[in-house]
C-alpha positions in Angstrom: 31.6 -17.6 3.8 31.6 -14.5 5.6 28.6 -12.3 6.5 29.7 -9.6 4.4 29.1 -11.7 1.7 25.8 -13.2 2.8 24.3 -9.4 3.3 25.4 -8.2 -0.4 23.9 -11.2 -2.3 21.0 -11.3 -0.3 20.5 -7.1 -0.7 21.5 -7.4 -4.7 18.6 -10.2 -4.7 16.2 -7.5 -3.0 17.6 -4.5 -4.9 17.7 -5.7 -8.7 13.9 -7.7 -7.7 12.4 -3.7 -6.3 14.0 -2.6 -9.2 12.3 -4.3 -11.9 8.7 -4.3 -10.1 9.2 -0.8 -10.5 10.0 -0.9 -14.2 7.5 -3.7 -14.7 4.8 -1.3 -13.2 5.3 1.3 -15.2 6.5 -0.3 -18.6 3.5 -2.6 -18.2 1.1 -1.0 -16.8 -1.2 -1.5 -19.9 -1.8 -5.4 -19.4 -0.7 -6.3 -22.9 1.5 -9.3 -23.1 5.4 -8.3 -24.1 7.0 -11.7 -26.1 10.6 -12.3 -25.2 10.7 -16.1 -26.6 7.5 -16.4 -28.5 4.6 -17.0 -25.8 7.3 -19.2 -24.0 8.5 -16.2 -22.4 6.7 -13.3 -21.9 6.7 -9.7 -20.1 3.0 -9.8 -18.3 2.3 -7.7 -15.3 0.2 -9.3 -12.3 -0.5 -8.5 -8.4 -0.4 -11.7 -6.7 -2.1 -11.8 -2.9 -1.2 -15.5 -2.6 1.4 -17.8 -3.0 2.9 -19.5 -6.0 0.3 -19.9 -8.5 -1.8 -17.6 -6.7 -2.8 -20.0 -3.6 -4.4 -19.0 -0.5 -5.3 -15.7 -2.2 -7.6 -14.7 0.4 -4.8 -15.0 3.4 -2.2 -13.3 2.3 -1.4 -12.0 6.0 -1.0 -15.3 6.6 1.7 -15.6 4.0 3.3 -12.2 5.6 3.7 -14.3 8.9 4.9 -16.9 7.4 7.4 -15.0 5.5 8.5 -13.3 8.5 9.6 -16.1 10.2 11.3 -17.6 7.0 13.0 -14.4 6.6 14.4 -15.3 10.6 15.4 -18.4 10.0 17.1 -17.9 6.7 18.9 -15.7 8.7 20.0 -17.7 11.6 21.2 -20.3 8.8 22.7 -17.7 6.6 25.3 -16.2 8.9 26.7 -20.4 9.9 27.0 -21.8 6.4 29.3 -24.9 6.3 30.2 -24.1 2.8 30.5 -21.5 0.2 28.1 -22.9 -2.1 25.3 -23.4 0.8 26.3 -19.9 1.8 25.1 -18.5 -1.6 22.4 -20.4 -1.3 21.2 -19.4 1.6 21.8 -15.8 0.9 19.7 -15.7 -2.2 17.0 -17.4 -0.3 17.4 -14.9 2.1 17.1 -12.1 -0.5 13.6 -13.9 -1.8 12.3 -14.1 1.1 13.0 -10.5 2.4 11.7 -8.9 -1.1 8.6 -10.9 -0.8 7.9 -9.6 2.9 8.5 -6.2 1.9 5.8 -6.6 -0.8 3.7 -7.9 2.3 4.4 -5.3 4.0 4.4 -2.1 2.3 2.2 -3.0 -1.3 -1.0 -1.9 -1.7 -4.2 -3.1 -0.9 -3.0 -2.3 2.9 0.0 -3.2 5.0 0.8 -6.6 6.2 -1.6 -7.7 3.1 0.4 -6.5 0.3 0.5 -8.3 -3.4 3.6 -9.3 -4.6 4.1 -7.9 -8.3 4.7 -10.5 -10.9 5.7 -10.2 -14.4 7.5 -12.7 -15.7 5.5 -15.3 -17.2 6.5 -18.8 -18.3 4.4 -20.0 -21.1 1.5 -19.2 -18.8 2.7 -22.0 -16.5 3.4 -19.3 -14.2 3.9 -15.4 -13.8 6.7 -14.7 -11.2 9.5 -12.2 -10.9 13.4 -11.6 -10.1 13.0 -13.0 -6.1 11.1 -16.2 -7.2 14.2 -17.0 -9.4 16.4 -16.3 -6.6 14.7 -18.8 -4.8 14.9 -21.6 -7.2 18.7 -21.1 -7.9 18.8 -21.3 -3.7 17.2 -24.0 -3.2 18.6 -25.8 -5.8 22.3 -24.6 -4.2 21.3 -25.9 -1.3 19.8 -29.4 -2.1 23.5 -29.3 -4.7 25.4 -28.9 -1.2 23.2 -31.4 0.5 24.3 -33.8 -1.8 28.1 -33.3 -2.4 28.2 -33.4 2.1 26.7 -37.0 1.7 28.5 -38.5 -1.2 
């Protein structure tokens, strides 16, 4: 998979996620609940500081290091895939992982300590947004290409 590649799915990852924060800010911006499936699937908009399921709240600078480094890695890995399907995956983890930082970094309550917007909840489960699905499909690429190299 070429680099090329690897850079447009990881910036379509971070441009359609920025996008629909932006929309989900404004178009729900009142707190009331929007059904898509019933109360399986709902439109609800939330300001996360932590990590899934809101975890480590109180350190999200933490979580901006972290995803920093993630966000270096991914990218080392990205550009050597040794497939096209680990290539994709890799590329949309990169894409999750760079929109999350740049929530870090540039949402308020103050830089480095941004809150990642959420608004897409899952039965109330979970509330999580475009990059969190990105990350799910890559990982699950990735643990798909693990397995095909060792059967």
């Amino acid at each position: 998979m070429r680099v090329p590649v690897v850079l447009a799915v990881a910036a379509v990852v971070v441009a359609v996620d920025q996008v629909t924060k932006v929309w989900a800010q404004s178009a729900l911006a009142d707190g009331v609940p929007r059904p898509v499936l019933g109360s399986f699937l709902q439109l609800r908009l939330l300001f996360n500081p932590g990590a899934a399921f809101s975890i480590g709240a109180g350190s999200t600078w933490i979580f901006t290091v972290v995803t920093a480094v993630a966000v270096v890695v991914l990218g080392w890995f990205a550009f050597r895939p040794s497939s096209s399907v680990q290539g994709v995956g890799l590329a949309l983890l990169l894409g999750g992982a760079v929109t999350h930082l740049w929530d870090r970094l540039f949402r308020p309550p103050a830089f480095g300590r941004g809150h990642v917007v959420d608004f897409i909840d899952y039965n109330g489960w979970f509330v999580g947004n475009v990059a969190d699905i990105a990350l799910t499909v890559g990982a699950v690429l990735l643990v798909l290409s693990g397995l095909r190299k060792a059967e």
